[in-house]
Steps between C-alpha positions, in 0.01 A plus 500: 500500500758727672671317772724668745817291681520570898877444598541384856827578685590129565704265367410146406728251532845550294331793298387857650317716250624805444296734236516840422176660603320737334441835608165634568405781320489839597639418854880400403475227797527132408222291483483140595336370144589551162391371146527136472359376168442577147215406247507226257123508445195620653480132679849539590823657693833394536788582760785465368765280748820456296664661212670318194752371696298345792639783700247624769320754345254787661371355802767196549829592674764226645740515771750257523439122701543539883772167574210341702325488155438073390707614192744799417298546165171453601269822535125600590390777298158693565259717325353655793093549523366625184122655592267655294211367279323185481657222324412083440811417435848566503786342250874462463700548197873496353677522171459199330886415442580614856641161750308455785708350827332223510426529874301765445186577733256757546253605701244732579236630741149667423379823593101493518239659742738696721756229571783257376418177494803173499784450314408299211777308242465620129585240235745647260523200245199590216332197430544460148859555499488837330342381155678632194264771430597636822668852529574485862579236768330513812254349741138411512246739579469477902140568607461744763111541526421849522781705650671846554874404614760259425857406637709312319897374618727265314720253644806401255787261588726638258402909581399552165131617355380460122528754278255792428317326817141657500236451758131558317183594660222358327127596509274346253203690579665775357387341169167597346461109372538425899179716603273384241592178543437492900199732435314317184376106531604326193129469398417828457810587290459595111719167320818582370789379276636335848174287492587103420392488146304178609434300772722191479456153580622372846540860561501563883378814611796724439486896576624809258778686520294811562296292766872621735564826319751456278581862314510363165702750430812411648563188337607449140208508238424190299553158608850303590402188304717153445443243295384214767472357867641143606557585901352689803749667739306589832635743720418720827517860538624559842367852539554524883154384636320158486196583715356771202129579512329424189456907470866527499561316196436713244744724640753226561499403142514854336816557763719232319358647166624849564797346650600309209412782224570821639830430729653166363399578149312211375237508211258397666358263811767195595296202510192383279274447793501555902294284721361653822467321866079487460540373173457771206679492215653805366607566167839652488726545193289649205331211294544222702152413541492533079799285382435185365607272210388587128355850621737864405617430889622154471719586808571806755870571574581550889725635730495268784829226446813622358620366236194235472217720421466333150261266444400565871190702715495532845267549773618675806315421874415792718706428799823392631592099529758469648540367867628732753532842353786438286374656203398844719200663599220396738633183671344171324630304825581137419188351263413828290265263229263651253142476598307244381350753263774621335574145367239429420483787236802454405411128434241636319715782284729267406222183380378807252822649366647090463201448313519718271884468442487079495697498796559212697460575840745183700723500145827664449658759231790663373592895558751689348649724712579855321840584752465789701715426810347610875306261619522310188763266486437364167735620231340544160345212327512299795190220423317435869293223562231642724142340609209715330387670760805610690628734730714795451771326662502242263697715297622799685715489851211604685281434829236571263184369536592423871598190679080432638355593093777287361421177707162552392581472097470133464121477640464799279584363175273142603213772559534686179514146329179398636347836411606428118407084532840469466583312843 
């Protein structure tokens, strides 16, 4: 991907954006573009928006508050429009010690088929927290569909960015593992080590990793194993669009992956197991499908809950759940609930993995919480009393799962009961 940043001669709201433009060679006249990114991998540039210090960096400038301005301190800063190759998705990122004004909001507007369409909100609050194996903080992976332009503009009530503040454009179809995955049905590929080993009992129809594209190359090799499972933590992923084709998904999914790996640093996928809005269950973190008591894989280690991903797995929705927009991206207006499909696989994933881990589905159990600070306010050590199939705000300061998924937990947990005999 080589993206190229257009600077407009405008300024937007407190901010104007003042570059220094490139000149265009063999003429000696200035040109209105100039290079915008750099690569992190071949599914993957970054902009850089901020330097160590959270200073505007490259294409951010700030000039001071007008006195009409709400606030003396508060500022609107603005990439500009970045054009240039397709993307999928885009995703924010920041030093993972850097403070964050907690007023912090972002926003950003698509560039596809010759125009611009809305201004959209960007959540900026990862939803698991930034898990411990994490090397960066940042945002979810916001899905864009298939684009060549993005604007992006940050509002902050204190005038102050993260630092080392990158802007990524992400393009999974870069990946060889993408095309033969979109291009090969599952029954006419040759098995591999990724295969289940065996088909389980109670197991719902759950597809591969490779059945989205991961690159198995990006993540770490082996397996992240932990001794056991006593609770279910489910989440949602709020990528930016709830009204997805079931095409789309593939994509969607290998957009947080890349996200996650190549730009926040993780070893590998964030969540065990993502549940789309027509029903299909995808496996996500490698081995999940795999780990169960008394085998080599007694348990797979996540990255979805800070500080609680011991003795946890979680299960992310495809979507966004909460009412009115709050969480960014496509607006969910003011009953965004998951289809009746996606529960019931989910009712379904979570019968089979209880099953097999003795799990009561309307009991209770203890977590430990491992520390971490950010969204987890639970110093270390800290025993939790949580219901066994939970939601990642059960233990993290969160909207996570949503307000319209979270209503929806206790008929959940009476459906997975009756699915195991148990109700």
């Amino acid at each position: 991907m080589q993206f190229r940043k257009t600077i407009p001669a405008i300024a937007l709201g407190v901010v104007s954006l003042t570059v220094p433009i490139a000149a265009s060679a063999g003429t000696g006249s200035s040109s209105p573009t100039i290079e915008a990114t750099t690569a992190d991998s071949p599914q993957v540039e970054s902009a850089t928006l901020t330097d160590n210090n959270g200073k505007p960096s490259g294409s951010l400038s700030v000039k001071a508050a007008p006195k009409a301005a709400a606030a003396q301190s508060e500022k609107v800063f603005s990439t500009g429009a970045m054009t240039g190759e397709e993307f999928s998705s885009i995703g924010l990122s920041w030093k993972k010690e850097s403070a964050v004004d907690s007023g912090l909001t972002a926003e950003t507007r698509i560039h596809r088929d010759g125009a611009w369409g809305p201004w959209q909100n960007v959540p900026l609050g990862l939803d698991d927290g930034v898990a411990e194996e994490a090397k960066r903080a940042g945002a979810p992976a916001f899905y864009t569909d298939d684009a060549d332009g993005a604007q992006v503009r940050f509002t902050s009530p204190k005038g102050s960015l993260p630092q080392d503040l990158r802007l990524s454009f992400i393009d999974p179809a870069k990946s060889p593992a993408m095309s033969s995955s979109t291009s090969t049905s599952t029954s006419d590929r040759e098995p591999s080590d990724r295969e289940p080993r065996t088909t389980q009992a109670g197991q719902p129809d759950v597809k591969l990793r490779k059945d989205w594209g991961a690159d198995e190359s990006l993540a770490d090799p082996g397996y992240k194993t932990q001794p056991s499972i006593k609770a279910a933590l489910v989440h949602h992923t709020v990528t930016g669009n709830n009204s997805y084709t079931q095409e789309q998904v593939p994509q969607i999914i290998n957009g947080i992956y890349i996200q996650h790996i190549t730009v926040l640093g993780y070893g590998d996928f964030p969540y065990h197991f993502v549940v789309d809005r027509f029903g299909g269950i995808w496996e996500g973190r490698k081995g999940s499908i795999e780990m169960r008591p008394g085998t080599e894989i007694p348990g797979i280690l996540g990255g979805h809950a800070s500080g609680f991903n011991t003795n946890t797995f979680g299960v992310a929705m495809l979507g966004n759940f909460e009412p009115n927009n709050s969480e960014g991206g496509e607006d969910t207006g003011p009953d965004p609930k998951p289809t009746e499909a996606m529960t019931t696989s989910l009712a379904d994933l979570l019968a089979w993995k209880a099953g097999q881990y003795e799990l009561a589905p309307e009991g209770s159990t203890q977590l430990v919480s491992a520390g971490g600070g950010g969204t987890n306010p639970h110093p270390t050590s800290t025993v939790l009393d949580v219901p066994v199939i939970s939601a990642h705000k059960d233990v993290n300061v969160t909207a996570c799962p949503g307000a319209k998924l979270y209503e929806t937990l206790p008929d959940l947990r009476k459906q997975v009961a009756d699915r195991l005999g148990a109700g």
